[in-house]
C-alpha positions as CSV (number, residue, x, y, z in Angstrom):
1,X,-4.1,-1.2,182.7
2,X,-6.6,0.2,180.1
3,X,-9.6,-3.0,180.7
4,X,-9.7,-1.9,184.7
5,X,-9.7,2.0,183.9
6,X,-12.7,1.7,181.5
7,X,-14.1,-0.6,184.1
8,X,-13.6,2.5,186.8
9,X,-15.1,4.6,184.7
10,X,-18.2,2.8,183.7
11,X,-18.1,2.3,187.6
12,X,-18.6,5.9,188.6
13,X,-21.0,6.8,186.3
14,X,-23.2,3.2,187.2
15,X,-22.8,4.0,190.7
16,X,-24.2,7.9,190.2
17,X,-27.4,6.5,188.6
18,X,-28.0,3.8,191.2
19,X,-27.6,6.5,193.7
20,X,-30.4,5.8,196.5
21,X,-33.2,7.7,197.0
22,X,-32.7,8.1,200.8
23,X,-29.4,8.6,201.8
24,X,-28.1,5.8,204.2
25,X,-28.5,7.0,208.0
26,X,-24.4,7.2,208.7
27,X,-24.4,9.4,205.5
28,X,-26.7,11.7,206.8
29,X,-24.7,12.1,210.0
30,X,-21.4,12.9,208.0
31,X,-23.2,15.6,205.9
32,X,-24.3,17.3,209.0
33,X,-21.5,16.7,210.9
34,X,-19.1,18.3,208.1
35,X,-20.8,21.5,207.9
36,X,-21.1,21.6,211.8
37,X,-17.4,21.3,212.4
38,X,-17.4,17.7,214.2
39,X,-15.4,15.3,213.7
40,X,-16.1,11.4,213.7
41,X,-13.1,8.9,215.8
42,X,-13.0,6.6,213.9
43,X,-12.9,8.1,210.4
44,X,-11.0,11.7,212.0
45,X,-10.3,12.2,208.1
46,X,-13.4,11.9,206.6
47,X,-15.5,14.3,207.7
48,X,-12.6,17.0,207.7
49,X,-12.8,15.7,203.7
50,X,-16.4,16.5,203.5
51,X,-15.9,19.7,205.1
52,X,-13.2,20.8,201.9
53,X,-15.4,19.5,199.6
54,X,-18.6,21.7,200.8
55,X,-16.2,25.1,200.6
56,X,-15.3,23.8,197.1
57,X,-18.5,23.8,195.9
58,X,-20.1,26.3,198.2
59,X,-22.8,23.9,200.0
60,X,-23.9,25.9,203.1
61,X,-26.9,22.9,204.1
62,X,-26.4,19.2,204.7
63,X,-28.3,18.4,201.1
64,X,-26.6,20.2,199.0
65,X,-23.7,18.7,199.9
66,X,-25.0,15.3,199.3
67,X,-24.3,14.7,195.3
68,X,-20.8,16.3,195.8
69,X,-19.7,13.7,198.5
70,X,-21.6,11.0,196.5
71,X,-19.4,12.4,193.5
72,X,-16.6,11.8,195.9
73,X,-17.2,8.2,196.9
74,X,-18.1,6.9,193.1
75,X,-14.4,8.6,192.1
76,X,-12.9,6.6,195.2
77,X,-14.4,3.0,194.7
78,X,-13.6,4.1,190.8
79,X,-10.0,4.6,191.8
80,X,-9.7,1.5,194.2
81,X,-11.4,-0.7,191.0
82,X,-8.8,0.2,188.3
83,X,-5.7,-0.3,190.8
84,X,-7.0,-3.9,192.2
85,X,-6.9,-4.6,188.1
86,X,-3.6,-3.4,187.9
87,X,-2.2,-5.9,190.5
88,X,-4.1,-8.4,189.2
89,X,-2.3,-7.7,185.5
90,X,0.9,-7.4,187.6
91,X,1.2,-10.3,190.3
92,X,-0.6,-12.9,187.2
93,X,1.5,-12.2,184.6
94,X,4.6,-13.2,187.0
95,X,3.0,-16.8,187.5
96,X,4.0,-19.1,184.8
97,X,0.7,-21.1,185.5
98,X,-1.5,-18.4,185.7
99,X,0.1,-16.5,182.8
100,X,-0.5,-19.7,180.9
101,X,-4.1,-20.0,181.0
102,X,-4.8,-16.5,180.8
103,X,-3.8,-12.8,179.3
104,X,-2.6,-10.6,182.2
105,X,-5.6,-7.8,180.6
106,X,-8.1,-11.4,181.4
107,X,-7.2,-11.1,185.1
108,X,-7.0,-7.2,185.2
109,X,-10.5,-7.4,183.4
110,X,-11.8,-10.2,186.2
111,X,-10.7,-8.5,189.1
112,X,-12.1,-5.3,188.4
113,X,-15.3,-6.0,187.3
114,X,-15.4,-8.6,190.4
115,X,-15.0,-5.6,192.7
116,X,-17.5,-3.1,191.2
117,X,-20.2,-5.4,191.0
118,X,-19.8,-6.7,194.6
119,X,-22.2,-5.1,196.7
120,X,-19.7,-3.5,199.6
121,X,-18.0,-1.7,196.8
122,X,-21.5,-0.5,195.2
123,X,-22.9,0.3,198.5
124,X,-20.4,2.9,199.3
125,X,-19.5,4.0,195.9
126,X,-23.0,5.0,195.3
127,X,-23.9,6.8,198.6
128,X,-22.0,8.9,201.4
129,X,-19.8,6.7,202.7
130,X,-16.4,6.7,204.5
131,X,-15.9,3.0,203.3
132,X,-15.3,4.3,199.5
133,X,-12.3,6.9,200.4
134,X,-10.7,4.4,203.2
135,X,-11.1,1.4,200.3
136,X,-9.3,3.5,197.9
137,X,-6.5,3.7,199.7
138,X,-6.3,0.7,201.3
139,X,-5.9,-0.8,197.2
140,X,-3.8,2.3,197.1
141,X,-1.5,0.9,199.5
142,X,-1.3,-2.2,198.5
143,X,-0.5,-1.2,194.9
144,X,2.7,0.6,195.8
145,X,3.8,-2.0,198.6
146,X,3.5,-4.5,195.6
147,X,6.1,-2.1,193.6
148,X,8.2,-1.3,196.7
149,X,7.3,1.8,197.3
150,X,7.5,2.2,200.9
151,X,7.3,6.2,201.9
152,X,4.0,6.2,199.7
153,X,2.6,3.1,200.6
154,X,3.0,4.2,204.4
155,X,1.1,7.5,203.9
156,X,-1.6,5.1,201.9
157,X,-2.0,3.0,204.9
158,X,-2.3,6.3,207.2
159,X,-4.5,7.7,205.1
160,X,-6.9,4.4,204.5
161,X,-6.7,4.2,208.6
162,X,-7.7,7.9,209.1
163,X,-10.7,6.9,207.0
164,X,-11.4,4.3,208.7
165,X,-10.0,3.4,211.8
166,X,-10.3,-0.3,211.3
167,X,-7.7,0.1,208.7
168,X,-4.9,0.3,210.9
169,X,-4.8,-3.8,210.5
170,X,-3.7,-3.1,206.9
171,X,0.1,-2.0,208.2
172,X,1.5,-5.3,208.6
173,X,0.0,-6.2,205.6
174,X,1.7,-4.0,203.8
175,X,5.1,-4.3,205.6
176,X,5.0,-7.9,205.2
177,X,5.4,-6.9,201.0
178,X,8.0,-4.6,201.6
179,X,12.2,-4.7,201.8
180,X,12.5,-1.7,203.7
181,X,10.2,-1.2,206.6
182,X,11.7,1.2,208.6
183,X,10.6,4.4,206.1
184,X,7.1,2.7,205.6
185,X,6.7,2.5,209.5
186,X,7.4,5.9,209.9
187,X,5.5,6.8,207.1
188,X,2.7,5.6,208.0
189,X,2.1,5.7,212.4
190,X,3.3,9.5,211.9
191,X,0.7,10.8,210.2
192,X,-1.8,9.1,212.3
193,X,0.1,9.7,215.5
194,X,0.0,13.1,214.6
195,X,-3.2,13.7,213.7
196,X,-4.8,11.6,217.0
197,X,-2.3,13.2,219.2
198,X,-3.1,16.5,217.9
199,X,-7.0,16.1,218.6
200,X,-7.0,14.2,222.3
201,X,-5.6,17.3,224.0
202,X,-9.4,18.9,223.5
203,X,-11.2,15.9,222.6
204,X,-10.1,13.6,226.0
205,X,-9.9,9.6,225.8
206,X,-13.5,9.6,226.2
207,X,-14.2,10.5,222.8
208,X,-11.7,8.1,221.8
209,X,-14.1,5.5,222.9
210,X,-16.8,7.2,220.9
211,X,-15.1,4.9,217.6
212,X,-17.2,2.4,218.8
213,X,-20.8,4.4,219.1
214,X,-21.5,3.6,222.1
215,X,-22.9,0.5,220.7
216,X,-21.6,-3.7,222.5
217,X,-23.6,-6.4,220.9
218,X,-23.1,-9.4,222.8
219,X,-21.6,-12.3,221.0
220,X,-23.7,-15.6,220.9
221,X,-23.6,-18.9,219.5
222,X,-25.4,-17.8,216.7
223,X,-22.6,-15.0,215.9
224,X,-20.2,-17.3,213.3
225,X,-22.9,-17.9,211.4
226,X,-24.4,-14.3,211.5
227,X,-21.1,-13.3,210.3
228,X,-21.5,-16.1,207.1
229,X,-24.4,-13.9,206.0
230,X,-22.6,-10.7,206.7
231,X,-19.3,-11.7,204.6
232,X,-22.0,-13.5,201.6
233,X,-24.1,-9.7,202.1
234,X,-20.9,-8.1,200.9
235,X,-21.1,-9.7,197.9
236,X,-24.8,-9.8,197.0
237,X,-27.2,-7.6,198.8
238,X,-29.2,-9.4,201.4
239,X,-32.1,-7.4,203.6
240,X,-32.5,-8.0,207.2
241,X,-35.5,-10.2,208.7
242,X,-37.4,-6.8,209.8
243,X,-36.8,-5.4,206.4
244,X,-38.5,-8.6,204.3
245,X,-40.0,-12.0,204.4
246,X,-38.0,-15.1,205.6
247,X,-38.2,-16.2,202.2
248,X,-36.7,-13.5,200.7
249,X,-33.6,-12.9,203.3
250,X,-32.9,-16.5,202.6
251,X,-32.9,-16.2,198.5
252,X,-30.9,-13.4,198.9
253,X,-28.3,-14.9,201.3
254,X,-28.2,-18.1,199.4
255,X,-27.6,-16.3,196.1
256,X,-24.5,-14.3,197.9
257,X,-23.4,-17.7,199.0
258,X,-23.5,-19.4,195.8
259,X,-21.1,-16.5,194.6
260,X,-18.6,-17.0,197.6
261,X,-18.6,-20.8,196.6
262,X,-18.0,-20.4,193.0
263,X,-15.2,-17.9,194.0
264,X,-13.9,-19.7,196.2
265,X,-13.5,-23.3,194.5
266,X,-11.2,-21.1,191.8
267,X,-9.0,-19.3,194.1
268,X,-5.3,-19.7,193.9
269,X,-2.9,-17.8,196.6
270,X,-2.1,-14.1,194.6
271,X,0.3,-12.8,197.9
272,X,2.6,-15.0,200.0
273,X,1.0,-16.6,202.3
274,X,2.1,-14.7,205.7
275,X,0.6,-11.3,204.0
276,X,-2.8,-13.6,203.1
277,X,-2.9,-14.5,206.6
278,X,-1.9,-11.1,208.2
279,X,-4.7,-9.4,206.0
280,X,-7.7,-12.1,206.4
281,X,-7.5,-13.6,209.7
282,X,-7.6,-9.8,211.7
283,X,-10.0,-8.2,209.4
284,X,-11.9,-11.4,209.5
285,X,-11.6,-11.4,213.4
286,X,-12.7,-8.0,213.8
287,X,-15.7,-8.9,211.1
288,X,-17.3,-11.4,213.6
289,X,-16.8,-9.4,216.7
290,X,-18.0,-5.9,215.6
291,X,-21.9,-6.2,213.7
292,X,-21.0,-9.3,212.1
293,X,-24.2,-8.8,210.0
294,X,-23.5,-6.1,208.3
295,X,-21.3,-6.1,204.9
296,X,-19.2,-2.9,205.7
297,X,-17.5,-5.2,207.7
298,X,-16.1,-7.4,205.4
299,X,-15.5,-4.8,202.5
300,X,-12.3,-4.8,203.0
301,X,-11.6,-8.0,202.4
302,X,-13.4,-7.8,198.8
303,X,-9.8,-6.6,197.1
304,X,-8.3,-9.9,198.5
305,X,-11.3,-12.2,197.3
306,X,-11.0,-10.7,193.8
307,X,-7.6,-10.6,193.5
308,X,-6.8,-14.5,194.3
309,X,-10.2,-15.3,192.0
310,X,-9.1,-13.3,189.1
311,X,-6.5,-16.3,188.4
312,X,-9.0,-17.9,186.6
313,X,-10.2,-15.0,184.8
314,X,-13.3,-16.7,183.0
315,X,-15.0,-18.2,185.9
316,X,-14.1,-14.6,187.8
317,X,-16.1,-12.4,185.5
318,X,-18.5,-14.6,185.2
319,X,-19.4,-15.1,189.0
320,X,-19.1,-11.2,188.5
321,X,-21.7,-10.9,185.6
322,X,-23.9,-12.8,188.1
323,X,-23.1,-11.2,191.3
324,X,-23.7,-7.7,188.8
325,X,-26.9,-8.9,187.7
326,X,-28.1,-9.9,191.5
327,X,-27.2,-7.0,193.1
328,X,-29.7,-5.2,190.2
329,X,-32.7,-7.4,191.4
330,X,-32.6,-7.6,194.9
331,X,-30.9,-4.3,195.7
332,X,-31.6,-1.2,193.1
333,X,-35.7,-1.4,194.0
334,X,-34.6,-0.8,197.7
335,X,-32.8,2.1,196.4
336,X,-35.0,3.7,194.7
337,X,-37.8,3.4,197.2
338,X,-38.5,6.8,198.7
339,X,-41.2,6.0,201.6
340,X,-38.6,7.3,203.9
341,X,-37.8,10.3,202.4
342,X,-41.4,10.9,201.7
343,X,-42.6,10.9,205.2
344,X,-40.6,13.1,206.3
345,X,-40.9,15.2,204.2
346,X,-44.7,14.9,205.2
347,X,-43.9,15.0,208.8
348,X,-41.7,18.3,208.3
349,X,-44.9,20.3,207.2
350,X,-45.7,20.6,210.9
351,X,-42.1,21.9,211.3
352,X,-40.4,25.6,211.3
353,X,-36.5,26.5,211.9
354,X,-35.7,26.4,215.3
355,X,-37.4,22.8,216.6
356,X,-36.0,20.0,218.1
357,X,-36.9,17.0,217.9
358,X,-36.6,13.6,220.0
359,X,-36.9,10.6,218.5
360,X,-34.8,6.6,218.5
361,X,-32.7,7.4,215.1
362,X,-31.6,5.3,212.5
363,X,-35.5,5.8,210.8
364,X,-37.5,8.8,209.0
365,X,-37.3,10.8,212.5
366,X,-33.4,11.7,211.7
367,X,-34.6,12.9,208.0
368,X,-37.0,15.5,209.4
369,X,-35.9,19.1,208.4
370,X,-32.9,17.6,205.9
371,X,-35.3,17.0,202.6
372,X,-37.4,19.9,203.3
373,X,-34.0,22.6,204.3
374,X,-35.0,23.2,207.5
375,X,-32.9,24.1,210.4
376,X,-33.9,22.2,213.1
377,X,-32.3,19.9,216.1
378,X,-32.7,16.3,215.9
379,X,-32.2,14.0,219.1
380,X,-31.9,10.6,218.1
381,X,-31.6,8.4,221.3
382,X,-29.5,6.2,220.1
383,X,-26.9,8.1,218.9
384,X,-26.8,10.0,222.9
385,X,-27.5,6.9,224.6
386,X,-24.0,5.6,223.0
387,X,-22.6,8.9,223.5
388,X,-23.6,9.8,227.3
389,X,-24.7,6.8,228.5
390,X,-28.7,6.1,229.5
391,X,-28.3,7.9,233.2
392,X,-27.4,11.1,231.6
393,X,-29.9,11.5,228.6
394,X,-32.3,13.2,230.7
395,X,-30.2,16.3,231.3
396,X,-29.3,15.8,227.6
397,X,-32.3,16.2,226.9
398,X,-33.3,18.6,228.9
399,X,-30.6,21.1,227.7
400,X,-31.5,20.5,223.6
401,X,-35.2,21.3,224.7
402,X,-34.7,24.7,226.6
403,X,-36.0,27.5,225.2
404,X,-37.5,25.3,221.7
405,X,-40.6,23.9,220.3
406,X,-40.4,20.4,220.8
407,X,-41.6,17.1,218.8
408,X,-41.2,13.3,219.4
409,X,-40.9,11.1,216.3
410,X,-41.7,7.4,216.5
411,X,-42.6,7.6,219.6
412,X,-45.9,5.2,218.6
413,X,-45.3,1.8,216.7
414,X,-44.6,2.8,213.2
415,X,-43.5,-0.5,212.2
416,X,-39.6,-0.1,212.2
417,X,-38.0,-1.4,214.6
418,X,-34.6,0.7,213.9
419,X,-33.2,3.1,217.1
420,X,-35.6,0.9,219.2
421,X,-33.5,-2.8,218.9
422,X,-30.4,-1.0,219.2
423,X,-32.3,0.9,222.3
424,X,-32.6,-2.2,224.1
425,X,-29.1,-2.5,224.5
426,X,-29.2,0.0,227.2
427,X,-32.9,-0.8,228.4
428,X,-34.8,1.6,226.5
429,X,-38.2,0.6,224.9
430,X,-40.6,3.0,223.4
431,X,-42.9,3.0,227.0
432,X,-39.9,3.6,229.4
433,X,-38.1,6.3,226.6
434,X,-41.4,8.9,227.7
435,X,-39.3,8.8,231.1
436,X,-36.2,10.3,229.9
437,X,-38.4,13.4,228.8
438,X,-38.7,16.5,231.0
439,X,-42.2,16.5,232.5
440,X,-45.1,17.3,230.3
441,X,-47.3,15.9,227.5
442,X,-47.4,14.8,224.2
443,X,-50.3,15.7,221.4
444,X,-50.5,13.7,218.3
445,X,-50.6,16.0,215.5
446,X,-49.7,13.7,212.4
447,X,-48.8,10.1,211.8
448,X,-45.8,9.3,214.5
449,X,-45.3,12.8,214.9
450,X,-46.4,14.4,218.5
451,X,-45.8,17.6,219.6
452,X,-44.9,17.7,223.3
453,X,-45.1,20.5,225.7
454,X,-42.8,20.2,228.8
């Protein structure tokens, strides 16, 4: 197993130093949320995780509990990296063929490396992420279903679902490669039974719901081939068309495609087929229904892709090599560009403790106060619009103004068009949003930054 352990290793540290500047807008909501007490539905386990790891090392703010968790999510793709080698080693070497044309350390190597340089793995091994925990023990599971280990792999499978809700399609997966099902069932719907029963009594059904933010993109013709580019994007980063030129979406997305192709032609079936099936088509399913666009979506199918490619170990590493060497152009400059963090922290100089402030989320406006340690109340729309639906964000907005100084961010065209797209789900645009406000008016005091008296 030693190849895919040094592999892990070198993966952790790699992923420290590509660290992004900013951290990604869902990390910023777990680092606040763990050190407010709140808990997320559809990763219940995740933020409760955070929330151990600030008492550990004694973060009392949102920031300085941000290179802990990102410590946390390097060690879990890490951990997820060296076991997909080790079934690689494991299921190749027991096929004559395979075995043949390659050493079993050739196909630990392959799948390994193959994981850790695609960019769903690197994504969430480098930032706050609930994606790096839930995809370690996913791999987790499947490593000790593949050695018949059925009370372990079932808490695996709880665990990788309490991450990450969207886990709970691993199960049958993981039953399918066992003798003796009835432990591993038990095993793993108690824990998860458990913990969801234990929290509905004072969260209600409602917040149940909440697992899927609020947030129903409608599906279109167009979807299928949306979700081509997300599942290619999990393998090569790709930006968005409001983050780049046409020209450079489209390099990008060809380059992650050229991967998948190359991958693809040199698959051979690592799994019986019924546990292939069980794990792509559902994960697959719920890729093109749910933000087919983006790669956390299709991350989980990454151990699979790498695992049947790693049978032809030279052509797996290098696609790998390549897909490494992509991901370093076309991603790592986006990481290290700090315009974001910058103007907020610009933005923030106008700020003291005690503020709120209103703006669509998902941009700079839900940064304000976190780089420059101040205690203040953000009000993305977005986020309350899911939440409470558009007819009751005016009392909700209401009630976080009472008694506060108050500020709308992004409230003028700043050129990003995140919290507003999603807005227009629910018919919110930045003209009508001044309506939800309790009555008053707005003074510009800095670039996108207004303070408004109600």
């Amino acid at each position: 197993m030693w190849p895919a352990a040094v592999v892990a290793v070198v993966s952790a540290v790699a992923y420290l130093a590509m660290a992004p500047r900013v951290v990604n807008g869902d990390g910023l909501g777990y680092l606040k949320a763990a050190l407010a007490g709140t808990i997320y539905p559809g990763h219940v386990a995740y933020v409760p995780l955070l929330a151990l790891v600030a008492r550990v090392t004694g973060a009392t703010r949102p920031i300085a509990l941000l290179w802990p968790a990102r410590v946390l999510s390097a060690i879990s793709v890490a951990v997820a990296v060296a076991l997909i080698g080790s079934i690689a080693r494991r299921r190749w070497a027991a096929d004559a063929a395979a075995s043949a044309a390659a050493s079993a350390g050739a196909t630990a190597l392959a799948a390994s490396i193959g994981l850790a340089a695609s960019w769903g793995a690197l994504s969430a091994g480098s930032d706050v992420e609930s994606y790096a925990p839930a995809l370690a023990a996913l791999v987790a599971a499947l490593w000790l279903a593949d050695r018949q280990r059925p009370v372990a792999a079932g808490l695996a499978c709880a665990a990788a679902t309490l991450f990450h809700v969207e886990n709970l399609l691993f199960i049958p997966v993981a039953a399918l490669l066992l003798e003796r099902r009835v432990r591993f069932a038990i095993a793993a719907v108690l824990p998860i039974a458990l913990v969801y029963g234990a929290l509905l009594p004072s969260h209600g059904l409602g917040w149940l719901a909440g697992a899927s933010h609020g947030l129903h993109y409608p599906l279109r013709w167009t979807t299928p081939f949306v979700a081509i580019y997300g599942a290619c994007k999990a393998l090569v980063y790709s930006p968005y068309l409001y983050e780049a030129s046409a020209a450079r979406v489209v390099g990008c997305f060809a380059v992650g495609a050229a991967a998948a192709i190359a991958l693809a032609t040199g698959m051979r079936r690592p799994l019986p087929r019924a546990v292939m099936l069980a794990w792509f088509v559902p994960y697959a399913l719920v890729g093109v229904l749910f933000w087919a666009s983006d790669a956390e979506r299709w991350t989980f199918l990454l151990p699979l892709v790498w695992l049947a490619a790693a049978a032809r170990p030279r052509r797996a590493i290098a696609v790998a090599t390549f897909v490494l060497a992509a991901n370093l152009v076309a991603w790592l400059p986006v990481a290290k560009d700090d315009r974001v963090r910058a103007r907020a922290k610009a933005a923030a100089l106008q700020l003291r403790d005690g503020d709120v402030v209103i703006g669509p989320g998902h941009g700079w406006d839900e940064y304000l106060g976190f780089y420059s340690r101040l205690h203040i109340t953000s009000v993305p729309l977005v986020y309350y619009a899911g939440a409470v639906g558009k007819e009751a964000l005016p009392a909700t907005i209401a009630r976080a103004c009472a008694g506060h100084r108050v500020w709308l961010a992004r409230f003028t065209d700043d050129g990003d068009p995140m919290g507003w797209k999603e807005l227009r789900l629910f018919g919110i645009d930045r003209v009508n949003a001044r309506a939800l406000l309790p009555p008053g008016h707005a003074i510009p005091v800095a670039d996108g930054l207004e303070r408004y008296d109600p």
